[in-house]
C-alpha positions as CSV (number, residue, x, y, z in Angstrom):
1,X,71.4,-20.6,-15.9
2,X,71.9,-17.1,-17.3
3,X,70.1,-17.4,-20.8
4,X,67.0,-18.0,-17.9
5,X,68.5,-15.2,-15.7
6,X,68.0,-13.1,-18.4
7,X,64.7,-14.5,-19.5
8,X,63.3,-13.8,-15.6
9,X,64.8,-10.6,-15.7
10,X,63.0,-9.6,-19.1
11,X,59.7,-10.5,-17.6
12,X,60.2,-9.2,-14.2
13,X,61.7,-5.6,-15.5
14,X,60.4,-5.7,-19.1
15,X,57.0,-6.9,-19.0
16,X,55.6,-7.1,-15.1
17,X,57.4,-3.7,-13.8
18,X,56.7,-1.0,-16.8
19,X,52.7,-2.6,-17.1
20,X,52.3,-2.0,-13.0
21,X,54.1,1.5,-13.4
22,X,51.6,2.1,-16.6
23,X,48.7,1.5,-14.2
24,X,50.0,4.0,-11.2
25,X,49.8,6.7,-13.6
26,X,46.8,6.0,-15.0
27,X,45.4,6.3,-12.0
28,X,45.8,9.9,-11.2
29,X,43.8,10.1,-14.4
30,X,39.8,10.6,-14.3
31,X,39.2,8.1,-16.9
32,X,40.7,5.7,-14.3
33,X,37.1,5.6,-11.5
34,X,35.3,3.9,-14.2
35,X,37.4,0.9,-14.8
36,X,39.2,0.9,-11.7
37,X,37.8,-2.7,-10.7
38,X,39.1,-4.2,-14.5
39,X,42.4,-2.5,-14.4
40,X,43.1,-3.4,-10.8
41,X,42.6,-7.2,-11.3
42,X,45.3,-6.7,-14.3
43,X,47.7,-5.5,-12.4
44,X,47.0,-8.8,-9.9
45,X,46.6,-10.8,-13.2
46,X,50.0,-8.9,-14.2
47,X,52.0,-9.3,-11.2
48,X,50.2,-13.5,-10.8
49,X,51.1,-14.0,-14.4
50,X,54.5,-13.0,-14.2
51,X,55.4,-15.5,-11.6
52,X,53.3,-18.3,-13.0
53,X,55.7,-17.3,-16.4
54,X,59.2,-17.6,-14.0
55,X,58.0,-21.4,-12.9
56,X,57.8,-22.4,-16.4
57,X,61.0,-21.4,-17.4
58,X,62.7,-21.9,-14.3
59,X,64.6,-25.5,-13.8
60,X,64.0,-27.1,-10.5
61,X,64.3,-26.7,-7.5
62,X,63.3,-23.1,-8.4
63,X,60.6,-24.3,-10.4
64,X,59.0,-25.8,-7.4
65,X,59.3,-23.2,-4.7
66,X,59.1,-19.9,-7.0
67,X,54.8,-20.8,-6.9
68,X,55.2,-19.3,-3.3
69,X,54.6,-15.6,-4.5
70,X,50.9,-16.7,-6.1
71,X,49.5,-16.8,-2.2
72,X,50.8,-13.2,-1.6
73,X,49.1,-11.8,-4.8
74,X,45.8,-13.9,-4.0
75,X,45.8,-12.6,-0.7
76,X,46.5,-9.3,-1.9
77,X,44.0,-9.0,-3.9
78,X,40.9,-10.4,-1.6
79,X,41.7,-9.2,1.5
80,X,44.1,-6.0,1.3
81,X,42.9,-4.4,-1.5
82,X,39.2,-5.5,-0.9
83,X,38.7,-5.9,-4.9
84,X,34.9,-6.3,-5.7
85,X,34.2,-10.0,-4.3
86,X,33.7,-10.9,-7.9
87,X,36.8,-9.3,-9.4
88,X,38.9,-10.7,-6.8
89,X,37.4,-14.3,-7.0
90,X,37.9,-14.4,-10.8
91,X,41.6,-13.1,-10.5
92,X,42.3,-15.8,-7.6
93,X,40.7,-19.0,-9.9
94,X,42.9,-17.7,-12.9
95,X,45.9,-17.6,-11.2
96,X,45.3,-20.7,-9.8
97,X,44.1,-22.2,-13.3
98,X,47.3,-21.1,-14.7
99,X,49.3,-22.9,-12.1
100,X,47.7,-26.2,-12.3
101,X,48.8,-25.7,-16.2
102,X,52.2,-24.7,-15.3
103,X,52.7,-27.3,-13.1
104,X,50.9,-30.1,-14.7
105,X,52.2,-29.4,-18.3
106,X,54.0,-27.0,-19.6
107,X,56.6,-27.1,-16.5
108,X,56.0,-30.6,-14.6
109,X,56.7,-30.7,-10.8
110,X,56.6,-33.7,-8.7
111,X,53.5,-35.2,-7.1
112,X,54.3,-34.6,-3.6
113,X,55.6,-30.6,-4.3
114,X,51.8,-30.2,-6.6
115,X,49.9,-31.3,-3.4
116,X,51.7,-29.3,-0.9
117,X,51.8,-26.5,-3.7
118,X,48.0,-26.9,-4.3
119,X,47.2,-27.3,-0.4
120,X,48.9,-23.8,0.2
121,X,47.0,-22.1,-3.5
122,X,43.5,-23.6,-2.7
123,X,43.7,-22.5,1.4
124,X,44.5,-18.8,0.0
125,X,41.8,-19.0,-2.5
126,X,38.9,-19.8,-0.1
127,X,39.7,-18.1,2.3
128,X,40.8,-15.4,0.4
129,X,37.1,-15.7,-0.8
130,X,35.9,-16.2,2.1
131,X,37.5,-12.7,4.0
132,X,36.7,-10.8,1.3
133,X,32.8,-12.0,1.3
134,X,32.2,-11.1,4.6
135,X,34.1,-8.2,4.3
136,X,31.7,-6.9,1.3
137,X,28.6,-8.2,3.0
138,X,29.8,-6.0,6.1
139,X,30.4,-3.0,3.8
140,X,27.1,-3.7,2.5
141,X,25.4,-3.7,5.5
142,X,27.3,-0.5,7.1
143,X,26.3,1.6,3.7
144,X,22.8,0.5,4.4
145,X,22.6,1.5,7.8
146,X,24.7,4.6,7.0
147,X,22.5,5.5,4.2
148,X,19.0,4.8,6.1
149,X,20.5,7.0,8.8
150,X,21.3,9.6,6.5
151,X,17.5,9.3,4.8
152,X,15.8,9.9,8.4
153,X,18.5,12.3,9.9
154,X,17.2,14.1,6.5
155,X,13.6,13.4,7.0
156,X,13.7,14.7,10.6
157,X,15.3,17.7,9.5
158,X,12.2,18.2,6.7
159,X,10.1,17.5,9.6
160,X,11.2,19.9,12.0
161,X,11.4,22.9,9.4
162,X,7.4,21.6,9.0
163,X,7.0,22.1,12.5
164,X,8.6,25.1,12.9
165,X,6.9,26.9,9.6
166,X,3.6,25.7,11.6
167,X,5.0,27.3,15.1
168,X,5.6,30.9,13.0
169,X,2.4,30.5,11.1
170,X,0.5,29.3,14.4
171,X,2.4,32.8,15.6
172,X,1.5,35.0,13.1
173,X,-2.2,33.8,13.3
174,X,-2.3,34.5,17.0
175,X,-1.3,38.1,16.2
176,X,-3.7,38.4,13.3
177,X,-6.6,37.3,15.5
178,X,-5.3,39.9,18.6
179,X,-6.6,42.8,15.5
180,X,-9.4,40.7,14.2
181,X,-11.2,40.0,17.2
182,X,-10.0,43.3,19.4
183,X,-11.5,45.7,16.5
184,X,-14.7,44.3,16.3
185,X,-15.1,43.8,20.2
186,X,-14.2,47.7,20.4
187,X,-16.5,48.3,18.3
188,X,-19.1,47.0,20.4
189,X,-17.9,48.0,23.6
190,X,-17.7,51.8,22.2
191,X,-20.8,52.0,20.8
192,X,-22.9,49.9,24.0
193,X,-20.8,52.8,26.3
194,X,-22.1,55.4,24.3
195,X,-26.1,54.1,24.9
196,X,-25.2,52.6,28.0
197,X,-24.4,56.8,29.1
198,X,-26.5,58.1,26.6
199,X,-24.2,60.4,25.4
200,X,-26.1,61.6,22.8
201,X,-29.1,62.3,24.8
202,X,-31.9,59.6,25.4
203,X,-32.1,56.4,23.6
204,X,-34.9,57.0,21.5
205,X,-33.0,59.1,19.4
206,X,-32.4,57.4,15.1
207,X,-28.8,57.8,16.4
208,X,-28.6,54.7,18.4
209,X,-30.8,53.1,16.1
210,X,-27.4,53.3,13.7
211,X,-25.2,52.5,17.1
212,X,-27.3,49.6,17.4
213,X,-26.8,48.0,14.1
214,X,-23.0,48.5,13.9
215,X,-23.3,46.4,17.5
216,X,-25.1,43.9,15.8
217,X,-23.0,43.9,12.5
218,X,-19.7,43.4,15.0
219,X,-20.9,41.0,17.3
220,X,-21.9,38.8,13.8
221,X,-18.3,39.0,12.6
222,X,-17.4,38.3,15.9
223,X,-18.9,35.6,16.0
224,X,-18.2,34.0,12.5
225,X,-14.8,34.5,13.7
226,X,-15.0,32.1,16.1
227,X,-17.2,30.2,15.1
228,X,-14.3,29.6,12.1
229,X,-11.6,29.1,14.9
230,X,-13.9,26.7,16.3
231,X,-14.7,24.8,13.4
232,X,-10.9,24.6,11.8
233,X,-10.0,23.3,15.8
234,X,-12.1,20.7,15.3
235,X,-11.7,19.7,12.7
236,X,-8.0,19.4,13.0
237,X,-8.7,17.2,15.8
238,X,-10.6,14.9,13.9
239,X,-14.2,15.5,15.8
240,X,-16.1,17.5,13.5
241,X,-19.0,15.0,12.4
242,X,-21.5,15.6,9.5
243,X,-25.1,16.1,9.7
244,X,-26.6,14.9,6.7
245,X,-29.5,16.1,5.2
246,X,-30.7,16.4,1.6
247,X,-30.8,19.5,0.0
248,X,-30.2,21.4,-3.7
249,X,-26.6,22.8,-4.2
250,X,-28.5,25.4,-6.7
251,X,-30.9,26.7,-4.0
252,X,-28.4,27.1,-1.4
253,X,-25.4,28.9,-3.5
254,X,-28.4,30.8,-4.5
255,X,-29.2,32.2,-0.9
256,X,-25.4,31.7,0.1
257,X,-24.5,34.5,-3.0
258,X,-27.1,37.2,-1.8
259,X,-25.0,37.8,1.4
260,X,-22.4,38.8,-1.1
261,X,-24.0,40.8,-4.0
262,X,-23.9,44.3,-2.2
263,X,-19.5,43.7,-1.4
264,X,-19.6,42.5,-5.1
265,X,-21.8,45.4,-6.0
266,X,-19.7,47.9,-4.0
267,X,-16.6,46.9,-5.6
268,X,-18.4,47.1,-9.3
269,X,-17.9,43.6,-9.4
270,X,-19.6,41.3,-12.4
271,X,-21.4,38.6,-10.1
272,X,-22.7,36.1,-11.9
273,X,-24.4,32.3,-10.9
274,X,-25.1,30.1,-13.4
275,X,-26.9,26.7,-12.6
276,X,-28.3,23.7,-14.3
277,X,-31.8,23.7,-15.1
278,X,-32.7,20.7,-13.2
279,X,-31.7,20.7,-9.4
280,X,-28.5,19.1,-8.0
281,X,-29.5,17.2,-5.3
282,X,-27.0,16.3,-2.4
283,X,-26.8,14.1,1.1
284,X,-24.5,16.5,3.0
285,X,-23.9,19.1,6.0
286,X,-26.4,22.0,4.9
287,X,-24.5,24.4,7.2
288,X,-21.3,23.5,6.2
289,X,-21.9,23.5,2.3
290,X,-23.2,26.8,3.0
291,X,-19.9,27.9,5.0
292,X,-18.1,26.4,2.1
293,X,-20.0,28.2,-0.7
294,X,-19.6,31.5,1.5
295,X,-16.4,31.3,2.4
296,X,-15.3,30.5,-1.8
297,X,-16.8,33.1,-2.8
298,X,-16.2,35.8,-0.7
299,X,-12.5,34.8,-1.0
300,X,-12.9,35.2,-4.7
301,X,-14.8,39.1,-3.8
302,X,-12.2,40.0,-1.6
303,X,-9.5,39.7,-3.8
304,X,-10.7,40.6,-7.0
305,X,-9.9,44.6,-7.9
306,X,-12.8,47.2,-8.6
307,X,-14.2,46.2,-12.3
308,X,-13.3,42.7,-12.0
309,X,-15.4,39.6,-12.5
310,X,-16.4,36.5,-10.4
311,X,-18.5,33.8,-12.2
312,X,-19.8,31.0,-9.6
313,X,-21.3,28.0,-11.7
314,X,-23.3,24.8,-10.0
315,X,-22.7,21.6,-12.3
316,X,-22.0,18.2,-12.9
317,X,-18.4,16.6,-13.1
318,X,-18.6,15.6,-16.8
319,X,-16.3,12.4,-15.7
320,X,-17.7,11.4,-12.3
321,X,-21.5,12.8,-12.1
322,X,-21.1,14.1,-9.0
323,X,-21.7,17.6,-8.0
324,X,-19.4,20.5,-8.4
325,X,-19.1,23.8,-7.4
326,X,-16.8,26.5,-9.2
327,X,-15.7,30.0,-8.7
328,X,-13.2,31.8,-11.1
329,X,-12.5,35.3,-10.4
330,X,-10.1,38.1,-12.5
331,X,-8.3,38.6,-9.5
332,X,-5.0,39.2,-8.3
333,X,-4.3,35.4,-8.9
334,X,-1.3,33.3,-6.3
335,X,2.3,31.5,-7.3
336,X,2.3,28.0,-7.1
337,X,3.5,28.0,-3.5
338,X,1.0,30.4,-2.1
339,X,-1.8,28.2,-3.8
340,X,-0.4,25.3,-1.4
341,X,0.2,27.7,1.7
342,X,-3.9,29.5,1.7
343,X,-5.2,25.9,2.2
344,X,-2.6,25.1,5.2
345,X,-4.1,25.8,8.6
346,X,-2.9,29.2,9.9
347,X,-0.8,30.1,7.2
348,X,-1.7,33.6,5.4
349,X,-0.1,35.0,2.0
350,X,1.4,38.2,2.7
351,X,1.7,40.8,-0.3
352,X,1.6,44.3,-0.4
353,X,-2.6,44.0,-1.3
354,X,-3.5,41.1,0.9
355,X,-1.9,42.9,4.0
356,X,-4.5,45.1,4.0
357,X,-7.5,43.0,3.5
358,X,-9.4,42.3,6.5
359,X,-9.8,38.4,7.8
360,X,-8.2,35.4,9.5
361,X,-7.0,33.6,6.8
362,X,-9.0,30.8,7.9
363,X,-11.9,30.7,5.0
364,X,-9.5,28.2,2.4
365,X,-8.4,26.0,5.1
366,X,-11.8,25.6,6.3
367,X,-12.8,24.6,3.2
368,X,-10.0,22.2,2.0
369,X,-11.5,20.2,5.6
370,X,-15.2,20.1,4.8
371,X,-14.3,18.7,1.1
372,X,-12.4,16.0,2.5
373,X,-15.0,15.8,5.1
374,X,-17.9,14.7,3.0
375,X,-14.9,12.8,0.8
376,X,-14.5,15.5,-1.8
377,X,-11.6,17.4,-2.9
378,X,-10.6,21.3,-3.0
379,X,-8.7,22.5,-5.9
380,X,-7.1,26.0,-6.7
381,X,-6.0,26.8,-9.8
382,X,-4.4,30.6,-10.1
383,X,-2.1,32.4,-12.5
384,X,-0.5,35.9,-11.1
385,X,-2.3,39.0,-12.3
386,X,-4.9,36.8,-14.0
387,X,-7.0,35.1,-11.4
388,X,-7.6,31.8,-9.5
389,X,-10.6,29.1,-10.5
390,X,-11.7,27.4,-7.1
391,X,-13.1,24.0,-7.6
392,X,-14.8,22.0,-4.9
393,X,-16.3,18.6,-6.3
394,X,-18.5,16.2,-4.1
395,X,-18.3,12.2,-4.6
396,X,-21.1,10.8,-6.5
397,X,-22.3,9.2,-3.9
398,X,-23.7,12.6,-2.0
399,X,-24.8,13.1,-5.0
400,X,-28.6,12.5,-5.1
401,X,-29.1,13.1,-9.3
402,X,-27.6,10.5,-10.8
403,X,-24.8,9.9,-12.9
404,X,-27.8,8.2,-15.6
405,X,-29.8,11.7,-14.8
406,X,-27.4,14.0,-15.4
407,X,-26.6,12.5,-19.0
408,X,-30.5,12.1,-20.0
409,X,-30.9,15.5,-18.7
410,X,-28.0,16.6,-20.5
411,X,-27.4,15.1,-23.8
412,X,-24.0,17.0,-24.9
413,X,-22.3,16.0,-22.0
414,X,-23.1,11.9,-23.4
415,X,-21.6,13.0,-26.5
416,X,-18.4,14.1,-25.2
């Protein structure tokens, strides 16, 4: 009995201790995350193996009874340490593989102790297996629920920062408009008083003439100030409707640009159309192509310093056919995030030179909704200090010339 003394001694503090101590101290290690799993289900193999080794050197009756540690390690390792369900399955069938070997061969028991043995191994197994299944599907679930609450809880944060940049913008705009609509309406109340008392002396004077006209000039800006409110209100509700007629894009960004030469001029400003030699025929809202091709361009005149340059050019999309409309100016140009803010409803850029230019901020927005409107697009394309290229294409379908047209009409856009 002591030569196997000895022998369980050697493997219980010679070979099973020092390898489980070895383990503990790798773990404070950070190589250990990554193969946490594979040295966990040695230590169980370690600790299993160690007393599958004892009940084949040990003579009976200690060879028969010494199996009953394999149950605690199985257990152990499904259900307490809550190894990976795959892990802990493969330690539990090794462990029991090695047994049956033990038992069977190297180390024979009798019949009835192998079926009591076996009855108490292969309960722990499956239901070892069993626990630590529905333990992992349960984890599963919880992480997905966890996580899915984390993703809105995120989302509704995102959305309430959205909603509350709208609220400030929507803020700001309502104090913009209080100036934009407040100067011109004094303008036209100050002026009517002065005729209405006929301050300076009876109305047939050239004076009032010139009174007269800065009424007029007010109540139009006025008016196209609302009238944009108007439009971007309904727009945003979803009831602005089209009123199709058929028209040429060159004609009207002709007429559109003559309202703007004397700015342009004023501001020494190169102002230049250029336009296709056959006309571009379109089904679409006259009035609100027009508002569009105004509201581009004068965007483009408004921000472009003294001396500058603004090239507006009528063509066809070389891929699509369809019309397109393009302004590129040498202006001050926009970052990437104020290109995405001047198309948002009611947001404005704020710099030191667009604080002092006059409007509501509502001409990009306006047109970003009558492009997708007639099912178009808008695009902005700006580099700081350098300038911004404004490109509003219309589908090919509104597009009266077709794509066949266009290419016979213009042979070096076929060979490209």
């Amino acid at each position: 009995m002591k030569p196997v003394l000895s022998e369980v001694m050697l493997i219980r503090f010679g070979v099973v201790i020092p390898l489980l101590l070895c383990v503990a101290g790798f773990t404070y290690s950070r190589h250990f995350t990554p193969v946490a799993e594979s040295l966990l289900s040695f230590t169980f193999l370690v600790a299993g193996g160690g007393i599958i080794a004892m009940t084949i050197i040990g003579p009976p009756p200690a060879s028969h009874w010494y199996y009953a540690g394999l149950p605690i390690v199985i257990i152990f390792s499904s259900i307490v340490n809550r190894l990976h369900y795959t892990f802990s399955l493969a330690v539990s069938l090794v462990l029991l593989a090695l047994y049956q070997v033990s038992a069977i061969i190297l180390n024979p028991v009798p019949l009835p102790v192998l079926v009591n043995n076996n009855f108490f191994l292969f309960f722990s197994v499956g239901m070892g297996a069993l626990t630590n299944y529905v333990q992992e599907y349960m984890l599963r679930i919880n992480y997905a629920k966890t996580r899915l609450l984390e993703l809105e809880k995120n989302r509704s944060v995102l959305l309430r920062k959205k909603a509350d940049a709208a609220n400030r913008a929507k803020t700001e705009f309502l104090a913009n408009m209080s100036h934009e609509l407040r100067t011109p309406m004094n303008a036209i109340m100050g002026f009517s008083e002065v005729m209405k008392n006929e301050m300076f002396g009876p109305l047939g004077k050239d004076r009032y003439v010139e009174y007269a006209e800065d009424i007029h000039l007010s109540a139009n800006h006025l008016l196209a100030i609302i009238s944009d409110i108007l439009d971007l209100a309904k727009a945003e509700a979803g009831t602005m409707t089209i009123d199709e007629s058929e028209f040429d894009l060159c004609e009207l960004a002709t007429e559109s640009m003559r309202i703007l030469r004397a700015e342009a001029g004023m501001k020494g400003l190169a102002f230049a159309l250029s336009t296709p030699a056959s006309p571009l025929l379109l089904r679409a809202d006259q009035r609100l192509v027009r508002q569009m091709i105004i509201n581009v361009v004068a965007n483009a005149v408004k921000f472009t310093e003294p001396g500058g340059k603004v090239d507006v050019t009528v063509s066809h999309d070389a891929d699509t056919g369809g019309g397109l409309f393009t302004v590129s100016d040498t202006g001050i140009g926009m970052t990437k995030d104020e290109v995405q803010r001047c198309v948002e409803p009611f947001a404005q850029i704020e710099s030191a030179y667009t604080r002092n230019q006059p409007g509501a901020g509502l001409g990009l927005p306006m047109v970003a909704k009558i492009m997708a409107l007639h099912g178009g697009y808008f695009k902005l394309h700006s580099t700081v200090g350098q300038g911004t290229t404004a490109i509003a294409g219309f589908p090919l379908e509104r597009t009266l010339t077709t794509q066949g047209d266009y290419r016979r009409l213009h042979p070096a856009a076929q060979s490209n």
